[in-house]
VOPA-122389 format. One record per residue: x, y, z of N, C-alpha, C in turn. Coordinates in steps of 0.2 Angstrom, whole numbers, padded with zeros to 4 digits, always signed. Layout:
<atoms>
XYZXYZXYZ;...
</atoms>
This chain:
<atoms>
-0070-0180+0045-0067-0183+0040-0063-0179+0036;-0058-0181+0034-0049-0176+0031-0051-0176+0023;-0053-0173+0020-0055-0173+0014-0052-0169+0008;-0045-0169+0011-0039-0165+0009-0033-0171+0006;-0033-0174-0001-0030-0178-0002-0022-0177-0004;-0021-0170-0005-0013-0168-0006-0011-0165+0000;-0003-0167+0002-0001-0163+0007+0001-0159+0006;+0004-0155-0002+0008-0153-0003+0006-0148-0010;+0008-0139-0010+0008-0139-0017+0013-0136-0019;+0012-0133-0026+0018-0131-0030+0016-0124-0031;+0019-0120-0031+0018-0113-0035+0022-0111-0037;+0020-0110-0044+0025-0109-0050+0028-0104-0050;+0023-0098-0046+0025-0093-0047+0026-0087-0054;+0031-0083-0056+0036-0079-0061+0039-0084-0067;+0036-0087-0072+0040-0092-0075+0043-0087-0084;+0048-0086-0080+0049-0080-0082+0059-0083-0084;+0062-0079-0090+0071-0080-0088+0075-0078-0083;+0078-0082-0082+0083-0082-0074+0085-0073-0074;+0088-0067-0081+0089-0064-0078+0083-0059-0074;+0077-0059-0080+0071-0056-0077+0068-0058-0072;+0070-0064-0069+0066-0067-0062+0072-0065-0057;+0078-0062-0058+0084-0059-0053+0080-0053-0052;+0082-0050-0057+0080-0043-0056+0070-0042-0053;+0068-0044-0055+0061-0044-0051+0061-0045-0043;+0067-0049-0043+0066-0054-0035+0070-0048-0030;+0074-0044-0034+0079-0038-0028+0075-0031-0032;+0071-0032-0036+0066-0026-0035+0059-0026-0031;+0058-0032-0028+0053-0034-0024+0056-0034-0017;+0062-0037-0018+0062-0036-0010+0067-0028-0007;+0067-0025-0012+0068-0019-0010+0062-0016-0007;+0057-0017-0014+0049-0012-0011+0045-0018-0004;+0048-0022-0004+0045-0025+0002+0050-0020+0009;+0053-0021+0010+0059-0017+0013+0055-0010+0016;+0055-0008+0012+0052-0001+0012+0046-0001+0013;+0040-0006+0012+0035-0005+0013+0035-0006+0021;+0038-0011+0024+0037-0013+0031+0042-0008+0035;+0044-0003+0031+0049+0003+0037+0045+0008+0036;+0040+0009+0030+0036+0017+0030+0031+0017+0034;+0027+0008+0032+0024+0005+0038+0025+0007+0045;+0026+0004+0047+0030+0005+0055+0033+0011+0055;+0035+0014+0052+0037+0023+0054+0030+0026+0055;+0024+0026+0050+0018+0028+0052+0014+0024+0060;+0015+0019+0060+0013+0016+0068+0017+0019+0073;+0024+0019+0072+0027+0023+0077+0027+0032+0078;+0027+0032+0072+0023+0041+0075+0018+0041+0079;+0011+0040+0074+0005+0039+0077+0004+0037+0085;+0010+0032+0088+0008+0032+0093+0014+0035+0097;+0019+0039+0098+0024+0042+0098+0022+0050+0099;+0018+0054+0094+0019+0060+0093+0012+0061+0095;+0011+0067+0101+0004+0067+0103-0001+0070+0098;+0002+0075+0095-0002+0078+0087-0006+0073+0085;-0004+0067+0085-0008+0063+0079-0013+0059+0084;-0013+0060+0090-0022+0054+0092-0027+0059+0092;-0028+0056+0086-0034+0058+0082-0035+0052+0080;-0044+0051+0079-0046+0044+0078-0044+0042+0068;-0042+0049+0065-0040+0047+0057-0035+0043+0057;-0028+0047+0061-0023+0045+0062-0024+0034+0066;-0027+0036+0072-0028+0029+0072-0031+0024+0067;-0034+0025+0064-0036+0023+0058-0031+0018+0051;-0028+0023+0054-0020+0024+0050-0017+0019+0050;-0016+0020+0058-0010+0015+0060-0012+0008+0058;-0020+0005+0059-0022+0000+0057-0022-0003+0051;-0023+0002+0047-0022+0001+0039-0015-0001+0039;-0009+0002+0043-0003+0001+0042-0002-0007+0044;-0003-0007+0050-0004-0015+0051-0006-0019+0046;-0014-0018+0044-0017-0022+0039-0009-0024+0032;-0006-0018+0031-0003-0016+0025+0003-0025+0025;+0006-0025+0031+0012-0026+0034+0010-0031+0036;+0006-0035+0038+0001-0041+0037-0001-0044+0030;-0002-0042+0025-0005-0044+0019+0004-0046+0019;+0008-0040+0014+0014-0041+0012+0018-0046+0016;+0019-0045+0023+0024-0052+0026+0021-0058+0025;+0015-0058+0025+0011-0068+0023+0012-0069+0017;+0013-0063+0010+0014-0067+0003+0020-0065+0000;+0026-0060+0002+0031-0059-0001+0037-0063+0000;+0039-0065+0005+0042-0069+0009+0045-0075+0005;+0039-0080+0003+0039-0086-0001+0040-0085-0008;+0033-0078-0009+0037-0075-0018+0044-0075-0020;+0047-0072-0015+0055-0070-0015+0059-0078-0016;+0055-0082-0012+0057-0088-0013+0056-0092-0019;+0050-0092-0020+0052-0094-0029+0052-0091-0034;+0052-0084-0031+0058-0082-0040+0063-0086-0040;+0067-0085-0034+0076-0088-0033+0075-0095-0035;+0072-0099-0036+0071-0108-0036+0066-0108-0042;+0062-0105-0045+0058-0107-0052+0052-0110-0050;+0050-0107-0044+0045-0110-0038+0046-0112-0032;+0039-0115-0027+0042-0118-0022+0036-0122-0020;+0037-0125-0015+0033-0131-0012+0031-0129-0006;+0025-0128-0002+0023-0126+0001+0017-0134+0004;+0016-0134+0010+0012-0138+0015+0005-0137+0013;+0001-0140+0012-0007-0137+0010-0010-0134+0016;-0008-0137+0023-0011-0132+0026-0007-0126+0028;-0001-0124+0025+0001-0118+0025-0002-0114+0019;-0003-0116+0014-0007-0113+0010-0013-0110+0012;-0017-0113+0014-0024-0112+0018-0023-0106+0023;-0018-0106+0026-0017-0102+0033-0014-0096+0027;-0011-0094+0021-0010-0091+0018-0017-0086+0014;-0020-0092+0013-0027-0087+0009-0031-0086+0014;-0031-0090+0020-0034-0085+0025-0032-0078+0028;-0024-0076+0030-0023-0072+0032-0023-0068+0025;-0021-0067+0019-0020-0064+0014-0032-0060+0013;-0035-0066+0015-0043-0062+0016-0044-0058+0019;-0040-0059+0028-0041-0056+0032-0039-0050+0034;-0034-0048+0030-0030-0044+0028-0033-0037+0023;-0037-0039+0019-0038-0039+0012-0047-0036+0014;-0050-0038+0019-0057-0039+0020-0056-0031+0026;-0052-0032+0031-0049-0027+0036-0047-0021+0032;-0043-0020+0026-0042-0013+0022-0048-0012+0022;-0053-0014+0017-0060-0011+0013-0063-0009+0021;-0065-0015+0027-0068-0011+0032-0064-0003+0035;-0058-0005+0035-0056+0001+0039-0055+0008+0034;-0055+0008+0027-0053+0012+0022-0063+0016+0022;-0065+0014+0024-0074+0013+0022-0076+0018+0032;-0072+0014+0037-0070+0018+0045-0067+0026+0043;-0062+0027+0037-0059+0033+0035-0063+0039+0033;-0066+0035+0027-0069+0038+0024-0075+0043+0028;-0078+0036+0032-0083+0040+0037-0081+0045+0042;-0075+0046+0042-0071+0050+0049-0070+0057+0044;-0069+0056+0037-0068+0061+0034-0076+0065+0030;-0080+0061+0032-0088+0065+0030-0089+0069+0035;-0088+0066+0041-0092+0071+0048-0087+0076+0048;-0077+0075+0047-0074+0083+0049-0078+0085+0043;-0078+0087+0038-0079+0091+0032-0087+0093+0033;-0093+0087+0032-0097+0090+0033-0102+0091+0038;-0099+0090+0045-0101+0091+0052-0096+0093+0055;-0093+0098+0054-0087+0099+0057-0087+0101+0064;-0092+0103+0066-0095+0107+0072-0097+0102+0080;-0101+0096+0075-0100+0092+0080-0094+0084+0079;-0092+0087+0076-0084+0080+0073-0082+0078+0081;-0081+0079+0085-0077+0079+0092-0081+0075+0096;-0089+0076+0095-0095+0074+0098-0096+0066+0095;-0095+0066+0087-0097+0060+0087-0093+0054+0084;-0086+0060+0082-0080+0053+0081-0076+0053+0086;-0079+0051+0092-0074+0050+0097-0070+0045+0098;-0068+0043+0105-0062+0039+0103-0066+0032+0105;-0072+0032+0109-0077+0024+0110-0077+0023+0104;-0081+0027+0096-0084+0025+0092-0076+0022+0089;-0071+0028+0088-0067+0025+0083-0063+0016+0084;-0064+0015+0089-0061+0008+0094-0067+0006+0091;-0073+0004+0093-0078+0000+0093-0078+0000+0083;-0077+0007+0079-0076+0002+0071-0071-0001+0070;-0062+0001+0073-0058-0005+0073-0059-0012+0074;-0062-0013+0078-0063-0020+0083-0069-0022+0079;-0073-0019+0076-0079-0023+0071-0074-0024+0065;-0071-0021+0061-0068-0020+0057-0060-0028+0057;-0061-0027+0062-0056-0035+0063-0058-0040+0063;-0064-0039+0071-0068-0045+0071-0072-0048+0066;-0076-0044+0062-0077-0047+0057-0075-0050+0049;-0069-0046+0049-0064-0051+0046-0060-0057+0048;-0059-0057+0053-0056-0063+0055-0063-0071+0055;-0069-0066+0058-0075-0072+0056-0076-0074+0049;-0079-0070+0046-0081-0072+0037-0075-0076+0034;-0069-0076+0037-0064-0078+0035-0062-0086+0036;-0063-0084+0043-0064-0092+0047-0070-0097+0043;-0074-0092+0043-0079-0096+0041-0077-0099+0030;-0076-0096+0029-0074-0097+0023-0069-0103+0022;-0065-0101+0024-0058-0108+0024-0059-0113+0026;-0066-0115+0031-0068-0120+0035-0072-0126+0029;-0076-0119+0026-0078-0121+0021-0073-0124+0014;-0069-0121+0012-0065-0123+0007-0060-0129+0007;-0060-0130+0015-0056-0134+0017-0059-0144+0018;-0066-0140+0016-0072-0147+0017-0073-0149+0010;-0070-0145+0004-0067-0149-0001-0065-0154-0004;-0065-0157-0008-0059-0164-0009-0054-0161-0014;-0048-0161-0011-0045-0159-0014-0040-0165-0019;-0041-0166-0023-0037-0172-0027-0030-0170-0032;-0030-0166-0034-0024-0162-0038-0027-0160-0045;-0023-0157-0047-0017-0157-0048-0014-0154-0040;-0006-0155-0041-0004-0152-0032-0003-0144-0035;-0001-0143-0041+0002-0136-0045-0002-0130-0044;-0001-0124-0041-0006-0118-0043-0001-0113-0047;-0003-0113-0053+0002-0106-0057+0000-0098-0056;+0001-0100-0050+0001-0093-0048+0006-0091-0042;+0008-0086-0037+0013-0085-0032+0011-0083-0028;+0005-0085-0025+0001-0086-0019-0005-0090-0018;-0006-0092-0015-0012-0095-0014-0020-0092-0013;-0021-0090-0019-0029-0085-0019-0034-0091-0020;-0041-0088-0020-0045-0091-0020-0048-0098-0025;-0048-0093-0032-0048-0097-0038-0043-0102-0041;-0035-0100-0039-0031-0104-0039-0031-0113-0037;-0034-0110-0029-0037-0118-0024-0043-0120-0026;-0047-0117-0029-0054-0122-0030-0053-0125-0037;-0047-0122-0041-0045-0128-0049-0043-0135-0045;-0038-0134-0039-0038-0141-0037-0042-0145-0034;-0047-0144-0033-0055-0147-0029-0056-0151-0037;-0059-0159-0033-0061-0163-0038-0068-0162-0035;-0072-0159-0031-0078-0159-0030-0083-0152-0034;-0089-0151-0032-0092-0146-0033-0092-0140-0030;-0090-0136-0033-0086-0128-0029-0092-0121-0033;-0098-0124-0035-0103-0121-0035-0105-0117-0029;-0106-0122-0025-0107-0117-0017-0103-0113-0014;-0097-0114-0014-0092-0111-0013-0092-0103-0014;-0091-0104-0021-0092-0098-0025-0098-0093-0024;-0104-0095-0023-0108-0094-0021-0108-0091-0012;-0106-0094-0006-0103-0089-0004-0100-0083-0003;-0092-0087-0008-0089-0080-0008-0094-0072-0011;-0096-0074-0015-0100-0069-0019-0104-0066-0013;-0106-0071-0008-0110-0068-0003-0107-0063+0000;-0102-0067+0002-0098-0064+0008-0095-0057+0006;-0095-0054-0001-0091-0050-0004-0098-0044-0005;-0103-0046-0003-0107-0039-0001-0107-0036+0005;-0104-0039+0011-0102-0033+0018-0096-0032+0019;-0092-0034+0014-0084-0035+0015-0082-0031+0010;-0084-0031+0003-0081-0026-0001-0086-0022-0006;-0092-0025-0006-0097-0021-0013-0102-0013-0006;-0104-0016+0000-0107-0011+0004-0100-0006+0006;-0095-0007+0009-0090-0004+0010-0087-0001+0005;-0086-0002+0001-0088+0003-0008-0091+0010-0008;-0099+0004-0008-0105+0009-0008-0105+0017-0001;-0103+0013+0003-0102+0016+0008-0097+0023+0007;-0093+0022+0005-0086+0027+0001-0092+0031-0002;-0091+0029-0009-0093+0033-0014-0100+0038-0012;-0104+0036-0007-0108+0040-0005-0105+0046+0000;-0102+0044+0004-0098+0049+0009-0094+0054+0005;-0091+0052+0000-0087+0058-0006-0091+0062-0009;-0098+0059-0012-0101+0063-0017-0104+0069-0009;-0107+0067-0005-0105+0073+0001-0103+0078+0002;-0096+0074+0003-0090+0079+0004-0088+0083-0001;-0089+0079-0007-0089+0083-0015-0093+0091-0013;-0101+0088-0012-0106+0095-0011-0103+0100-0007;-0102+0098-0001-0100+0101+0006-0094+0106+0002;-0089+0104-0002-0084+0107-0003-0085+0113-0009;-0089+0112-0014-0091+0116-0019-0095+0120-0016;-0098+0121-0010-0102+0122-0006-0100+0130-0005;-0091+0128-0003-0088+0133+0001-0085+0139-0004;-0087+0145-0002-0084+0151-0004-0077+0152-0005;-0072+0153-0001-0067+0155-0002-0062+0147-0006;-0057+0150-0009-0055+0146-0011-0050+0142-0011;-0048+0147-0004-0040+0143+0001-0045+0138+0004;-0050+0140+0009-0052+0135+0012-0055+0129+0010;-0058+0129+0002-0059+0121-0003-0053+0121-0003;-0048+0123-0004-0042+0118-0005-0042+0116+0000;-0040+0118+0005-0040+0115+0013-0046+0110+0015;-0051+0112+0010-0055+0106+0015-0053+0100+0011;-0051+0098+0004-0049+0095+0000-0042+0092+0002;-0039+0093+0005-0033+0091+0005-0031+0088+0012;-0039+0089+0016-0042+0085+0024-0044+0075+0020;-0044+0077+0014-0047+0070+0012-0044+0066+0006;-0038+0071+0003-0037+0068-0005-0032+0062-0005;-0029+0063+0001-0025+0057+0004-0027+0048+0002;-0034+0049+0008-0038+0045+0007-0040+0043+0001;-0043+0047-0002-0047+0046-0010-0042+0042-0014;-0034+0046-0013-0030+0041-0018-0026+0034-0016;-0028+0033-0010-0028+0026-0008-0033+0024-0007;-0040+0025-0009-0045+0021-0008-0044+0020-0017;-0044+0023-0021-0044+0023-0029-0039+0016-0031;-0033+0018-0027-0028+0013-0028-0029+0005-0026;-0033+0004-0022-0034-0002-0018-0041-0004-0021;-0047+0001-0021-0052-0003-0025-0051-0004-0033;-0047+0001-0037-0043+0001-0042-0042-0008-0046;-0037-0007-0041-0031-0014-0043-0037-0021-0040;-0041-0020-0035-0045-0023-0032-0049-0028-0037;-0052-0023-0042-0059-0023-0044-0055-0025-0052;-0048-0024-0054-0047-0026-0059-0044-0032-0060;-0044-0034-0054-0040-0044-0055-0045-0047-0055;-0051-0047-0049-0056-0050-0050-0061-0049-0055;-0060-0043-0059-0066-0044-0064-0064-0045-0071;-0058-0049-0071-0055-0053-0076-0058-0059-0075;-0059-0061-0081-0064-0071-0081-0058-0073-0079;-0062-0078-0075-0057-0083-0070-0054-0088-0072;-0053-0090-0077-0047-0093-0081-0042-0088-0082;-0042-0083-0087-0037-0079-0085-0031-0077-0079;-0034-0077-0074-0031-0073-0067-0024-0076-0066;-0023-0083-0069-0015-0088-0067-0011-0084-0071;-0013-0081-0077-0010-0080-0082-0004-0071-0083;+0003-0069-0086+0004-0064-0084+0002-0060-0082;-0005-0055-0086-0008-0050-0084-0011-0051-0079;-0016-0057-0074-0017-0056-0068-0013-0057-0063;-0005-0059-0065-0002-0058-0058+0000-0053-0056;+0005-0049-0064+0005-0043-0063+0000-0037-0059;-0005-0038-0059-0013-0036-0057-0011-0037-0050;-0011-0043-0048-0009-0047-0043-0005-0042-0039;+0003-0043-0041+0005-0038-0039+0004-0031-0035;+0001-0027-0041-0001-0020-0039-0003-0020-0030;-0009-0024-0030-0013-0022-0025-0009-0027-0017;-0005-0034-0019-0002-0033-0015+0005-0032-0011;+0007-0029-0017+0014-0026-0015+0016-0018-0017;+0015-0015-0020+0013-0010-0024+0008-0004-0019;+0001-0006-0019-0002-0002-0014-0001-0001-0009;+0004-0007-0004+0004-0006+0002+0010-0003+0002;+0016-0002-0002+0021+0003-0003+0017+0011-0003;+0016+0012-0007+0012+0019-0009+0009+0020-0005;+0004+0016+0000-0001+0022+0006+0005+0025+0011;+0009+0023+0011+0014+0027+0017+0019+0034+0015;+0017+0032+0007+0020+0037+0003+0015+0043+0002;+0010+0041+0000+0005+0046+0000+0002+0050+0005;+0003+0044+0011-0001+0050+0017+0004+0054+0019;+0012+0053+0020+0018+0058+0021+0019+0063+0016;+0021+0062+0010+0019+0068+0006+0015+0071+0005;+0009+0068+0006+0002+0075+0005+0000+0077+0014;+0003+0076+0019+0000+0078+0025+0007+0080+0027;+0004+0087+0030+0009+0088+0033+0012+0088+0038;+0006+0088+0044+0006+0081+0052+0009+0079+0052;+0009+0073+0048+0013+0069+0045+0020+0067+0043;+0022+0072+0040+0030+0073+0039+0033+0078+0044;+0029+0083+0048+0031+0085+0055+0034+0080+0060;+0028+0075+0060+0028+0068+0066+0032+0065+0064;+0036+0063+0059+0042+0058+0057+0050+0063+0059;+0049+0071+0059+0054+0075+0060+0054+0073+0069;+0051+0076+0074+0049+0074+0079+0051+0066+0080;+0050+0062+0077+0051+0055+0079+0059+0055+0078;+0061+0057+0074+0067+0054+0072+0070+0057+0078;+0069+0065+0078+0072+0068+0085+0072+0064+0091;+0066+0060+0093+0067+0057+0098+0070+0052+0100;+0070+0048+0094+0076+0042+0092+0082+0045+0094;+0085+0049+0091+0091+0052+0092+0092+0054+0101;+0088+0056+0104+0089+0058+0109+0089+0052+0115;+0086+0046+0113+0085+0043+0117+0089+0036+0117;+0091+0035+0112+0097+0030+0106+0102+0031+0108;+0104+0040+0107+0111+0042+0106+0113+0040+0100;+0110+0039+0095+0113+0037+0089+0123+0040+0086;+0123+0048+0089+0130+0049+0088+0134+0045+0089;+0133+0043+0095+0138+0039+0100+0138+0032+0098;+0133+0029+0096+0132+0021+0094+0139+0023+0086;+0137+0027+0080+0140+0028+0075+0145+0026+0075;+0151+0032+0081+0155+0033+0086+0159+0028+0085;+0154+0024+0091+0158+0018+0093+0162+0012+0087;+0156+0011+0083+0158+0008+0078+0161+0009+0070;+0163+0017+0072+0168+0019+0066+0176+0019+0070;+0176+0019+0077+0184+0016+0080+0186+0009+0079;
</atoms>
């Protein structure tokens, strides 16, 4: 039984003046821009440049995926109702929208939580790191880190979806998040929530816990060390991480531990914002200018481009 009684919503999005909804909509789709080329320039090194297969690096790449995933599912249509003062979306594109923005979102915490672990055994095992971060384990925590995202997720929507949804059709917000959709439900969303909360112990509070344990470690391990070139270095094997794990649990922990009336309102979009268009900007910018792998492998790439392209000669042609 279809227990979805609106076919259609509205998201109001920015209800903000036409000049400040211009200038937001061509500053967003600048950092969108950018986020999907530094993206993709880190996928393309990483699998391009042999220096980098290493299982951190792989890691990467995925997190770059996840990044460029989130941001293509909600920027898109945002950009669409700044221009228009909102927009109208399909309810079952809605749905397919807080799913993929879950799975998205679930897949960072696991795979940032996969990093973290990769960066406890170089630094405090460094001796057998080769032994036990090898390339099976680092595939087998990808593939768990998807798969079950993709499940808790399915599983969750199937649930949300068995709702009665009556209206209002309106979400005052610029994407379809959780709390947004269960104001529409004319039923009891007690349980619902009570999942979610469930579901947010192996997906974001244990993968947390997990972090913060492997840092206070590497903290010791690092204090540990005598020389004081080598704590730099062993420091600067992990800071990367730290300030993208900071920025994502950060912004993560600040929109949802706003009272849930709240979250439609400016401060939680803007919030909103940060973590999903904002930090997936920044991780590409952090790990390039703090690694220096990294800004070798994009020199390397670009050369290969060039060589392979002829980019001169394309220029060339279409300056005659």
């Amino acid at each position: 039984m279809d227990n979805v009684n609106i076919t259609t919503v509205f998201l109001l999005g920015f209800q903000c003046p036409d000049t400040i909804r211009i200038i937001l909509f061509f500053a967003l789709l600048l950092i969108y821009g950018l986020t999907i080329a530094g993206n993709l320039l880190i996928i393309l090194s990483t699998t391009y440049v042999r220096g980098l297969h290493c299982p951190m690096y792989v890691f990467l790449t995925q997190l770059s995926i996840s990044d460029c995933l989130l941001t293509t599912n909600i920027v898109p249509f945002m950009l669409h109702a700044l221009l228009h003062g909102g927009g109208t979306m399909p309810f079952t594109a809605c749905m397919s929208q807080f799913n993929l923005f879950g799975v998205s979102e679930a897949s960072a915490c696991l795979l940032l939580t996969a990093m973290a672990y990769d960066r406890y055994v170089a630094i405090c095992k460094p001796l057998h790191y080769n032994l036990i971060m090898d390339f099976t384990l680092c595939f087998k925590l990808i593939m768990v880190s998807w798969m079950l995202s993709f499940s808790l997720m399915l599983i969750e929507t199937i649930n949300i979806h068995k709702l009665n949804f009556c209206g209002p059709h309106v979400i005052d917000h610029f994407f379809c998040d959780f709390y947004p959709l269960l104001e529409l439900s004319c039923s009891d969303v007690s349980r619902v929530r009570l999942e979610v909360a469930l579901l947010c112990i192996p997906v974001i509070i244990c993968p947390f816990i997990i972090i913060i344990i492997s840092y206070i470690y590497i903290a010791f391990t690092i204090l540990k060390i005598q020389s004081i070139s080598d704590r730099q270095k062993a420091f600067s094997t992990c800071s990367s991480h730290l300030i993208v794990v900071s920025l994502f649990y950060g912004t993560l922990i600040g929109i949802y531990a706003l009272p849930i009336r709240n979250q439609a309102l400016l401060p939680g979009k803007l919030l909103s914002l940060l973590y999903i268009v904002v930090t997936p900007f920044l991780n590409p910018i952090v790990y390039s200018l703090r690694n220096r792998e990294m800004k070798d492998s994009f020199t390397i790439l670009i050369v290969y481009v060039q060589n392979t392209l002829h980019i001169e000669d394309i220029v060339s042609f279409f300056i005659r």
